[in-house]
FIGU-332427 format. One record per residue (C-alpha): residue in one letter; y, z negated, x; residue number from 1. Coordinates in nm, 2 decimals, padded with zeros to 4 digits. Layout:
N
+--------+--------+--------+--------+-----+
| residu |  north |     up |   east | num |
+--------+--------+--------+--------+-----+
|      a |      Y |      Z |      X | NUM |
...
+--------+--------+--------+--------+-----+
// end
This chain:
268
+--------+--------+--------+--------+-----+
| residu |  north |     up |   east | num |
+--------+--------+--------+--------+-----+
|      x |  00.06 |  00.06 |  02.09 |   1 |
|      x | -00.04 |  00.22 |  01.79 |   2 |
|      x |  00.26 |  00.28 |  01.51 |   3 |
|      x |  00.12 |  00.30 |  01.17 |   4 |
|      x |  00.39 |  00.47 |  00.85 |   5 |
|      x |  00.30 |  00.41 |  00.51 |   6 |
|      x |  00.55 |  00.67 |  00.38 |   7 |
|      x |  00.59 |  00.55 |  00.00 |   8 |
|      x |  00.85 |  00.73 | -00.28 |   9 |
|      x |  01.06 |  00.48 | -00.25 |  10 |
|      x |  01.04 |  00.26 |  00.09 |  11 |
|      x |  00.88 |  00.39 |  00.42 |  12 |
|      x |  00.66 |  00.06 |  00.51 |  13 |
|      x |  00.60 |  00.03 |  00.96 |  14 |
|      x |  00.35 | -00.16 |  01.16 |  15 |
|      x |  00.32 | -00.15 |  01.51 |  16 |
|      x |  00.01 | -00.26 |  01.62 |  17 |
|      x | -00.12 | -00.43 |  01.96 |  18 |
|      x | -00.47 | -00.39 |  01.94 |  19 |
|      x | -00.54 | -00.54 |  01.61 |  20 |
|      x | -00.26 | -00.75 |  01.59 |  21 |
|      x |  00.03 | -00.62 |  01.42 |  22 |
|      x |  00.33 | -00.71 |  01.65 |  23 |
|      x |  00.57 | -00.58 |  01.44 |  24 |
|      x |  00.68 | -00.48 |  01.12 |  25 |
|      x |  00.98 | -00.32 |  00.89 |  26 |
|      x |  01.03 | -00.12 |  00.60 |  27 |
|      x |  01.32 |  00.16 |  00.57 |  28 |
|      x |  01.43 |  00.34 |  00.25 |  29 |
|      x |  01.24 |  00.68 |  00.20 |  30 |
|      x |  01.51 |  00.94 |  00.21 |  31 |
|      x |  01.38 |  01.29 |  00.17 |  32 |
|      x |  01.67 |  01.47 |  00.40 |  33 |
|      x |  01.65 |  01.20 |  00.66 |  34 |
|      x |  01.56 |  01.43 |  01.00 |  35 |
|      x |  01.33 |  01.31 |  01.27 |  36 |
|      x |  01.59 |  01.25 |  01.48 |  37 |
|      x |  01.77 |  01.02 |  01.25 |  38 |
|      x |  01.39 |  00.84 |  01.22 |  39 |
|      x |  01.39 |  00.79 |  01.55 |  40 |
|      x |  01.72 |  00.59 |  01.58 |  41 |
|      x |  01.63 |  00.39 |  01.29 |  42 |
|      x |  01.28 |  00.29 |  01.43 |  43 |
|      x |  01.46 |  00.27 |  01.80 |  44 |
|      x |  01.71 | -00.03 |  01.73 |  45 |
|      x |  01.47 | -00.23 |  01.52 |  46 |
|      x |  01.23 | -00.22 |  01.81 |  47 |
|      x |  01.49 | -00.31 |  02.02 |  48 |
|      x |  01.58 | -00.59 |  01.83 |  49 |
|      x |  01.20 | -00.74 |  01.88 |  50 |
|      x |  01.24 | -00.67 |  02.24 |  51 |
|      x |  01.07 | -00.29 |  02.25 |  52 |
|      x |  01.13 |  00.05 |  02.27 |  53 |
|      x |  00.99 |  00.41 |  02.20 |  54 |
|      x |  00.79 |  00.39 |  02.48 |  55 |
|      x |  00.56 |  00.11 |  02.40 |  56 |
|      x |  00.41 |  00.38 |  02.11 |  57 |
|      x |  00.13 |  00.53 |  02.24 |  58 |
|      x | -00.02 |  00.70 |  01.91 |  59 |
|      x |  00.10 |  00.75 |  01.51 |  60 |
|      x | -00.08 |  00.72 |  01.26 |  61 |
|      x |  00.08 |  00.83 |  00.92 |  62 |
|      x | -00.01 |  00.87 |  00.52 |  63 |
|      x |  00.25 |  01.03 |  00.29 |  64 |
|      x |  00.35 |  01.10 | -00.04 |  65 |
|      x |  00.70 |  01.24 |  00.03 |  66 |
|      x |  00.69 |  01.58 |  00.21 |  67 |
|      x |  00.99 |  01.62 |  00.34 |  68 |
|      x |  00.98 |  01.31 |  00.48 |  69 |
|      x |  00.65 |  01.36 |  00.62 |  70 |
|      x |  00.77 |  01.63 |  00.83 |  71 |
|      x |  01.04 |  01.45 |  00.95 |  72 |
|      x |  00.86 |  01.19 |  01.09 |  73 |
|      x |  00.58 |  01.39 |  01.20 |  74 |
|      x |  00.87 |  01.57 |  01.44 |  75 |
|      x |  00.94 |  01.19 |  01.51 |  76 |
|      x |  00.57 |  01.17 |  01.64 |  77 |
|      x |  00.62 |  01.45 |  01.84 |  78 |
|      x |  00.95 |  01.50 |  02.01 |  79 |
|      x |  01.04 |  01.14 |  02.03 |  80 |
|      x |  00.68 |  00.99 |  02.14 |  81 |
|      x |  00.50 |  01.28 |  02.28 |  82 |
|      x |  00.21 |  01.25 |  02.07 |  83 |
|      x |  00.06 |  01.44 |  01.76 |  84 |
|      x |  00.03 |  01.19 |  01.48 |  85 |
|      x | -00.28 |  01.13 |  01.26 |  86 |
|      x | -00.23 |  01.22 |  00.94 |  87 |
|      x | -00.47 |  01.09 |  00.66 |  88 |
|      x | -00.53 |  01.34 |  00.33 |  89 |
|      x | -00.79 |  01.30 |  00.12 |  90 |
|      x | -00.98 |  01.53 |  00.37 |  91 |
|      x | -01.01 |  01.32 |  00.66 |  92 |
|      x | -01.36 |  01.19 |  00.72 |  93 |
|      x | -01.30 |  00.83 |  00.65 |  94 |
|      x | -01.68 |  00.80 |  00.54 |  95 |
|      x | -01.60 |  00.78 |  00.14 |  96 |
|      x | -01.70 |  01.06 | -00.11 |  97 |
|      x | -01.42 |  01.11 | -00.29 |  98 |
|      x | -01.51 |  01.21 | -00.71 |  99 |
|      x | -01.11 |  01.28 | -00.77 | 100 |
|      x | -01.09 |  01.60 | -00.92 | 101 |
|      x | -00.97 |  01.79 | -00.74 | 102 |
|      x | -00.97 |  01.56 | -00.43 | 103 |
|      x | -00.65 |  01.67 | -00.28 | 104 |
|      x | -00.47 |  01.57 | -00.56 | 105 |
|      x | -00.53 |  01.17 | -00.42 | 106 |
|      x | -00.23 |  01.02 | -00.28 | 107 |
|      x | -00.31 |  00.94 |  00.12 | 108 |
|      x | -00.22 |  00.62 |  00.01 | 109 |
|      x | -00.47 |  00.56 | -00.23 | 110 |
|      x | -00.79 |  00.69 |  00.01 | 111 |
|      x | -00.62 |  00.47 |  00.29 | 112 |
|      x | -00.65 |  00.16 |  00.07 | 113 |
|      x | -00.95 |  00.22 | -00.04 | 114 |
|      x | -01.14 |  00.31 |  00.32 | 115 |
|      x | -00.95 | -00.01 |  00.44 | 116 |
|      x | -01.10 | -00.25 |  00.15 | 117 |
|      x | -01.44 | -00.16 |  00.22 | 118 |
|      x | -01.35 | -00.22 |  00.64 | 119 |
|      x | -01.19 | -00.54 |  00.61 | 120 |
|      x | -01.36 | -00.70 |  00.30 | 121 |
|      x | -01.75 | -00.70 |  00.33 | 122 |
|      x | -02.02 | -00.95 |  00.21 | 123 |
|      x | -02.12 | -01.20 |  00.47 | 124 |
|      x | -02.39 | -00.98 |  00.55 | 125 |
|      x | -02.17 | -00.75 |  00.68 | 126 |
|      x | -02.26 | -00.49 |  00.41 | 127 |
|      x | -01.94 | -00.32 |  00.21 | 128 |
|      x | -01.91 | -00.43 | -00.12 | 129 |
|      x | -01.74 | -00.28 | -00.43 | 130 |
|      x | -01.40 | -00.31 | -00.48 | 131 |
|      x | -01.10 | -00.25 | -00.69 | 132 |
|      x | -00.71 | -00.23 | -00.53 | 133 |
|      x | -00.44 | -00.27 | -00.73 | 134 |
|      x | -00.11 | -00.14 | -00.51 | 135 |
|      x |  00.23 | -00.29 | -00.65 | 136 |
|      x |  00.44 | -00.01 | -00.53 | 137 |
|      x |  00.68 |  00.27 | -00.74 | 138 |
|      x |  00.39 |  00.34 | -00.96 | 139 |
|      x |  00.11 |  00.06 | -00.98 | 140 |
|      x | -00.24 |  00.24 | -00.88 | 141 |
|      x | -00.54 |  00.08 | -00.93 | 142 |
|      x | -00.86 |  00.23 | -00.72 | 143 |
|      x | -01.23 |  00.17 | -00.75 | 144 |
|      x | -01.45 |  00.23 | -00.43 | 145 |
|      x | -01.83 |  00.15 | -00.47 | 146 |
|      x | -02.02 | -00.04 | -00.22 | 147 |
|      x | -02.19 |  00.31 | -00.13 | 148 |
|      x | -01.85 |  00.47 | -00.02 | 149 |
|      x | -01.80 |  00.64 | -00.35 | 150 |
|      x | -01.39 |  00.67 | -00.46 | 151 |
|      x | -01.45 |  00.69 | -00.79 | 152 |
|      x | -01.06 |  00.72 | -00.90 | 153 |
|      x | -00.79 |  00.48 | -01.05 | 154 |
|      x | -00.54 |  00.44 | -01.28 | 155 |
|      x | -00.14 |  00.52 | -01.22 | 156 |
|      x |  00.12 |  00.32 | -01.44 | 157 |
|      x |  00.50 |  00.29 | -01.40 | 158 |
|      x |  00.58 |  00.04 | -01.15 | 159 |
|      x |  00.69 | -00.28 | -01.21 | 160 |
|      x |  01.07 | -00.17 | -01.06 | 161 |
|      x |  01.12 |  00.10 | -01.23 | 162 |
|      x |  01.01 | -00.01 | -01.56 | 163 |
|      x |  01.28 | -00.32 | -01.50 | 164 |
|      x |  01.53 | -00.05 | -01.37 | 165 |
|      x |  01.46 |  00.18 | -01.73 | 166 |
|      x |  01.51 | -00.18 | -01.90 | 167 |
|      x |  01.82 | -00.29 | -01.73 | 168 |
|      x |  01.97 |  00.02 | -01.77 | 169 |
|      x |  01.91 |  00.09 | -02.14 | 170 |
|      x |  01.94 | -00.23 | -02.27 | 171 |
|      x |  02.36 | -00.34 | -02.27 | 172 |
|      x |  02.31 | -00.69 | -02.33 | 173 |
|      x |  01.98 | -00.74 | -02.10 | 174 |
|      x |  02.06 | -00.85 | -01.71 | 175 |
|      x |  01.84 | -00.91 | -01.39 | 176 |
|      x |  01.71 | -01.22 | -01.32 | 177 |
|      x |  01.55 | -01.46 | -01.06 | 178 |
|      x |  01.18 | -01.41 | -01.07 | 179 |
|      x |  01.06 | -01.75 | -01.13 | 180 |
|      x |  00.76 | -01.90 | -01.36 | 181 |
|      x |  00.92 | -01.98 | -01.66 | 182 |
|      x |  00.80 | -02.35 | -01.88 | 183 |
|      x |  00.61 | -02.16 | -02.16 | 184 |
|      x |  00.55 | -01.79 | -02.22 | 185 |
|      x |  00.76 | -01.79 | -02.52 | 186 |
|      x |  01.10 | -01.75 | -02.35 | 187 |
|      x |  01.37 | -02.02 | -02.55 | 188 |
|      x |  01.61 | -01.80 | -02.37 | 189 |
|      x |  01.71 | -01.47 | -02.27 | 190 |
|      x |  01.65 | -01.55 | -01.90 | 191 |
|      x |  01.31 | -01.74 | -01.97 | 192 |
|      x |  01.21 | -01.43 | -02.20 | 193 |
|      x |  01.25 | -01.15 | -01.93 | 194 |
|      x |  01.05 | -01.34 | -01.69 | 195 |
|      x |  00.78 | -01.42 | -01.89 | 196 |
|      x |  00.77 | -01.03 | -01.99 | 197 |
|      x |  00.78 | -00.95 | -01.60 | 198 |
|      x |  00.54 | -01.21 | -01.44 | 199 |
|      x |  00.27 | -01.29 | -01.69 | 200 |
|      x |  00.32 | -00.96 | -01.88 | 201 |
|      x |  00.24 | -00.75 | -01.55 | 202 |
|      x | -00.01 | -00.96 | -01.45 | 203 |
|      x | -00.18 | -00.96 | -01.80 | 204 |
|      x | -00.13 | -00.59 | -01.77 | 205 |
|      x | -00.33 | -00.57 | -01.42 | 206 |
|      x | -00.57 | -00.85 | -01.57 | 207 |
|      x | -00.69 | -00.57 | -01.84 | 208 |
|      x | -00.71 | -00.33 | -01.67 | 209 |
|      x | -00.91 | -00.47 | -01.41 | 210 |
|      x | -01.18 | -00.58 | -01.67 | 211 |
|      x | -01.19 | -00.28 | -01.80 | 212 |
|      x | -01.27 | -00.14 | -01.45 | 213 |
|      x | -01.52 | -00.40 | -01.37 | 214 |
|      x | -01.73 | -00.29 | -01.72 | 215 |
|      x | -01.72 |  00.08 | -01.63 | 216 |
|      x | -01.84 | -00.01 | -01.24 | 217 |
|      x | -02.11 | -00.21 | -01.45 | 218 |
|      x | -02.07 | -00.56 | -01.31 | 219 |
|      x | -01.78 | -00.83 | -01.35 | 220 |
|      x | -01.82 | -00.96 | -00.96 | 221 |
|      x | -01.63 | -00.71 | -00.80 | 222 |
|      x | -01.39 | -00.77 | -00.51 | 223 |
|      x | -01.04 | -00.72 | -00.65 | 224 |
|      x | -00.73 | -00.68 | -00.38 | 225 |
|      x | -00.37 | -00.71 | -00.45 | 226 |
|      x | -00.10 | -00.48 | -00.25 | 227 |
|      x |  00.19 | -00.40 | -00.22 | 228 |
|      x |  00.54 | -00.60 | -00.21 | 229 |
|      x |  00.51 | -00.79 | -00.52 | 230 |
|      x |  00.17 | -00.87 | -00.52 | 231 |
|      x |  00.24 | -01.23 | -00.41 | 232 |
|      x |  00.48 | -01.32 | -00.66 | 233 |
|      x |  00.21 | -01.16 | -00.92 | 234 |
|      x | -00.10 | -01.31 | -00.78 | 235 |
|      x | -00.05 | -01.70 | -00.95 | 236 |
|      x | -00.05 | -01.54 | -01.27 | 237 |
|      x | -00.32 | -01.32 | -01.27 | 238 |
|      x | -00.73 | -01.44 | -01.37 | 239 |
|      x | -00.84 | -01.13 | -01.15 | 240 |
|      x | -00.69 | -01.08 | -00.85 | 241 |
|      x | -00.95 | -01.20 | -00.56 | 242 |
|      x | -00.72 | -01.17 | -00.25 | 243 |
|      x | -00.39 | -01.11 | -00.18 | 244 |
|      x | -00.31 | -00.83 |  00.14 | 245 |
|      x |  00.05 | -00.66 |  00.19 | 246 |
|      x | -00.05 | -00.50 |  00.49 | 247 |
|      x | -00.39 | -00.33 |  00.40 | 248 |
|      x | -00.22 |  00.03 |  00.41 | 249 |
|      x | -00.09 |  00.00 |  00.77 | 250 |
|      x | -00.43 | -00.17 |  00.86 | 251 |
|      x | -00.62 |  00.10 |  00.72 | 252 |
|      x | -00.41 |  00.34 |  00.88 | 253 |
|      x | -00.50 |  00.15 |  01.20 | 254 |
|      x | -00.87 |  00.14 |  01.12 | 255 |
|      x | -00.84 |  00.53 |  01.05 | 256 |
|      x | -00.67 |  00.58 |  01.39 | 257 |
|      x | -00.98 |  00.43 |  01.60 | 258 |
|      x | -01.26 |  00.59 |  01.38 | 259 |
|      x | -01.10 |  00.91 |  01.45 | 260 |
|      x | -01.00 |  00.81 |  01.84 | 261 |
|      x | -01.23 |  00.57 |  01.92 | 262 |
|      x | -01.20 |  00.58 |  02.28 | 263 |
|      x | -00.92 |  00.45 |  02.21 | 264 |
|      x | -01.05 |  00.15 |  01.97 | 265 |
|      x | -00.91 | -00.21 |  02.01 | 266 |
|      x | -01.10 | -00.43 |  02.16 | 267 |
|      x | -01.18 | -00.72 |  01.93 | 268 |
+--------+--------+--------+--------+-----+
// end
């Protein structure tokens, strides 16, 4: 079985996949002095509680934005499962042209989603279409990819959990809330006011930015995917998100791991 780690700033997210099915998955806090070791305990008793083991991983595949935890878990890969992970950069050949400038400064993350939108999400002729991902995560990225393989480039913005965390923590009379639609969008209360500032102010923030994406990629029917955590609670209030997918890192990651194996692709 194939163990895919989206290792994030915040939360490490962990698919293991059975062919194309992901059998299980997890996410762990991303702590930069965690060792390999540690990793492997972690990973080993919540396998175990779905009835597996270490042994059932037969191959890693891995994207990172935290170094030092990126080492750590490629020692995971390693010493713990005998293998030698695949790790995505912007250099591996995922078929896309990357116009980032320079192209190693793109989070693995960002290249993964993209190579993964244009796999998964194709016209019903089978050709790749355009598309734009918008990734809910410590910073919200948004990514164009053209339907020629192009990564054009994106937008970064503060997430939506910090930017509550800055707010909670600088505003004394201000308190977290239960995300939930409030009646109107003028809030009659404080409660009422922070979640409409939080659910249709983020999602009027993705909304614009969006359309502006769509004029500058010179058409308004582009394919627009939400990830990331959050993106369901998000996704009623938004006009422009197409399709809702937590898991399209880890299944890009997948889809990485048999274009670059393929003798050892999934049968489908």
């Amino acid at each position: 079985m194939l163990l895919a780690l989206d290792i994030g700033n915040t939360n490490t997210t962990i698919g293991l996949f059975d062919g194309t099915m992901m059998v299980v998955d997890f996410r762990l806090r991303s702590v930069r002095d965690r060792t390999g070791d540690e990793y492997a305990a972690l990973i080993a008793s919540l396998l175990l509680s779905r009835g597996m083991t270490l042994r059932d991983v037969t191959g890693v595949a891995m994207a990172y934005v935290v170094p030092p935890v990126g080492s750590s878990l490629r020692d995971l890969a390693r010493h713990h499962f005998q293998v030698e992970p695949l790790v995505v950069t912007p250099q591996t050949d995922l078929g896309l042209t990357i116009r980032y400038d320079p192209p190693s400064a793109v989070g693995a993350d960002r290249i993964v989603n993209a190579f993964a939108a244009r796999e998964l999400y194709r016209n019903p002729d089978g050709a790749p279409q355009a598309a734009i991902i918008v990734d809910y995560g410590t910073a919200t990225t948004l990514d164009a990819v053209t339907a020629e393989g192009e990564y054009l480039g994106g937008a970064i913005l503060p997430g939506i959990g910090i930017s509550m965390d800055a707010l909670f923590s600088h505003a004394a009379l201000l308190s977290r809330v239960e995300l939930m639609a409030p009646p109107t969008s003028i809030g009659q209360n404080t409660a009422d006011a922070l979640r409409s500032g939080i659910l249709f102010g983020f999602a009027e923030q993705t909304d614009g930015m969006v359309q502006r994406f769509r004029r500058e990629m010179g058409s308004d029917d582009i394919l627009v995917i939400g990830t990331g955590g959050i993106a369901p609670l998000l996704a009623p209030y938004s006009k422009t998100l197409n399709t809702i997918d937590v898991n399209l890192t880890l299944n890009g990651l997948r889809l990485a791991y048999e274009r670059l194996h393929p003798s050892e692709r999934a049968l489908v």
